[in-house]
Structure formats: C-alpha cells, structure tokens
C-alpha positions in Angstrom: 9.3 -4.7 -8.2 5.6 -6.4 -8.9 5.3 -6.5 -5.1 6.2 -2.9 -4.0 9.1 -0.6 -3.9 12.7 -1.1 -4.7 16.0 0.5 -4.2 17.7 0.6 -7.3 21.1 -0.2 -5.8 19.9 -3.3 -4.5 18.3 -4.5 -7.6 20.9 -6.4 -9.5 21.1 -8.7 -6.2 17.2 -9.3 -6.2 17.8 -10.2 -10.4 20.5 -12.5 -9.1 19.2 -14.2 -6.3 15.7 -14.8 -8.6 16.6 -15.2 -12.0 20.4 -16.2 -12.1 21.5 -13.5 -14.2 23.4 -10.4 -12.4 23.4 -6.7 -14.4 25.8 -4.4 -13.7 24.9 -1.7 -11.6 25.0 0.9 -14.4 22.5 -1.2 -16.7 20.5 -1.6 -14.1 20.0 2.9 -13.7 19.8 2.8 -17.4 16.5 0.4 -17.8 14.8 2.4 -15.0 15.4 5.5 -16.3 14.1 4.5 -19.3 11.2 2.3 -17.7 10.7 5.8 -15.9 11.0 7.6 -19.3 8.0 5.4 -20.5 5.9 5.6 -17.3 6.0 2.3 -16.5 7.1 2.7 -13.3 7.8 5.8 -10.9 9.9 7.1 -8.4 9.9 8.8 -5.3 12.9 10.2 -3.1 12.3 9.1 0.8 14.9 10.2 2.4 18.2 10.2 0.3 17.2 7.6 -1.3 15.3 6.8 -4.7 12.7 4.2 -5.1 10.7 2.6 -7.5 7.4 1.0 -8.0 5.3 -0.5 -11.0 2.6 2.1 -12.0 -0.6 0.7 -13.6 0.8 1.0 -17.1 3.7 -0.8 -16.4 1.3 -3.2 -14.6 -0.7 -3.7 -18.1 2.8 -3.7 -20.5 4.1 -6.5 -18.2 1.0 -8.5 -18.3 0.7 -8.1 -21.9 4.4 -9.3 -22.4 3.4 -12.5 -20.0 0.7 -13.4 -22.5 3.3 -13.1 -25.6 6.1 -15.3 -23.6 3.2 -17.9 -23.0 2.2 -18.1 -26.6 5.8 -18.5 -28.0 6.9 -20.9 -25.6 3.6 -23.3 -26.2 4.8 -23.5 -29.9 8.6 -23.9 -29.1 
C-alpha cells in the first residue's frame, strides 16, 4: 500500500507473497476499516470497486513505528 492503491480483496495475497504470513480475508476488512477509522489511509470507489491508499498521516505513523522496530531490534 506504501506504493499506491490496493484492492482490499487482493491484499491478504500481496501479505503473503511478501511477508509469509496470510490473514483471512475478514481480518484483513477489519484493520482497514479501522486504519480508515484513524485516517491513516483512505478510500475511494472506482468503479465497483473500493481502494485504498496511505494518506500523509498514515505516511508519518508508519514511519514513526519504523523508527521504534529499529531501536528495539538494535538492543535485541
């Protein structure tokens, strides 16, 4: 999703394919509704279908969540 729009149906195959971990479809609508919720990311209808992309908040929460991964894994 950092790199532009995404169909929700087909994101638990992009999770997959680049992280090795599969959520079900239903998880997968619950955490964008919420990330929605939060305004971390939008949505837009084109067509009949709904996709979403990273707003500028969700931009700076993701970054800032980076930065706290890097530190705990340097004192692992």
């Amino acid at each position: 999703m950092c790199s532009g729009k995404v169909y929700a149906y087909v994101l638990p195959d992009e999770m997959e394919r680049k992280f090795g971990f599969r959520p079900s479809k239903l998880m997968a609508y619950f955490v964008l509704y919420k990330l929605e919720d939060e305004r971390l990311i939008s949505a837009k209808f084109v067509d009949r279908r709904k996709y979403y992309e990273i707003t500028s908040k969700g931009r700076a929460a993701l970054s800032e969540a980076k930065s706290i991964l890097l530190s705990l894994s340097r004192k692992l």
